[in-house]
C-alpha positions, 0 to 999 in steps of 0.5 A: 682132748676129745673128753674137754671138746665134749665136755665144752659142748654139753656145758654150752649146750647146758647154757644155752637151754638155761637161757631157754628156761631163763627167758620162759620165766621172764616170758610172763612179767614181759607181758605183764609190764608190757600191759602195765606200761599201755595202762599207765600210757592210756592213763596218762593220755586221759589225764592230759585230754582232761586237763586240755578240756578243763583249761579250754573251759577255763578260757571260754569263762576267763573270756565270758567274765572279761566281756561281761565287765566290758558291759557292765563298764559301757553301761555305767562309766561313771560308776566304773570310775568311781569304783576304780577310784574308790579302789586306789584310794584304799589300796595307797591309804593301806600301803601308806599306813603299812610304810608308816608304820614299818618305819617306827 
């Protein structure tokens, strides 16, 4: 049976330098998907910083637009009034007539 044992060990011999060759093939698109894989990490690092800054930005001119209205409104009360008014005597005029009509 020393014909079989030695056959065994050139068959796994064999197997094992085909994984050799196997992992040198794979060797290159490792590192390539690897590189890829920290290109699209940076990417999506950028992006997030990005949108980060815009909605800071965003903030500091949603909170310059409140303050300018609170001037605009302790400088002119009563036109504060009357414009808020105006509005909500336009705003139920149309759902009164949008109701109205929906029921006909």
């Amino acid at each position: 049976m020393p014909m079989v044992e030695e056959s065994v060990e050139r068959l796994e011999e064999a197997g094992r330098r085909g994984g050799e060759y196997v992992r040198a093939a794979y060797r290159p698109i490792a590192r390539e998907m690897n590189r890829l894989r920290g290109e699209i990490a940076d990417r999506a690092e950028r992006r997030a910083k990005d949108a980060r800054r815009l909605a800071r930005r965003g903030k500091v001119a949603l909170d310059h637009g409140i303050d300018d209205v609170e001037l605009r409104i302790r400088r002119n009360p009563g036109a504060a009034v009357a414009i808020a008014f105006l509005a909500g005597s336009i705003a139920t005029l149309g759902m009164t007539l949008f109701f109205r009509r929906r029921r006909h």
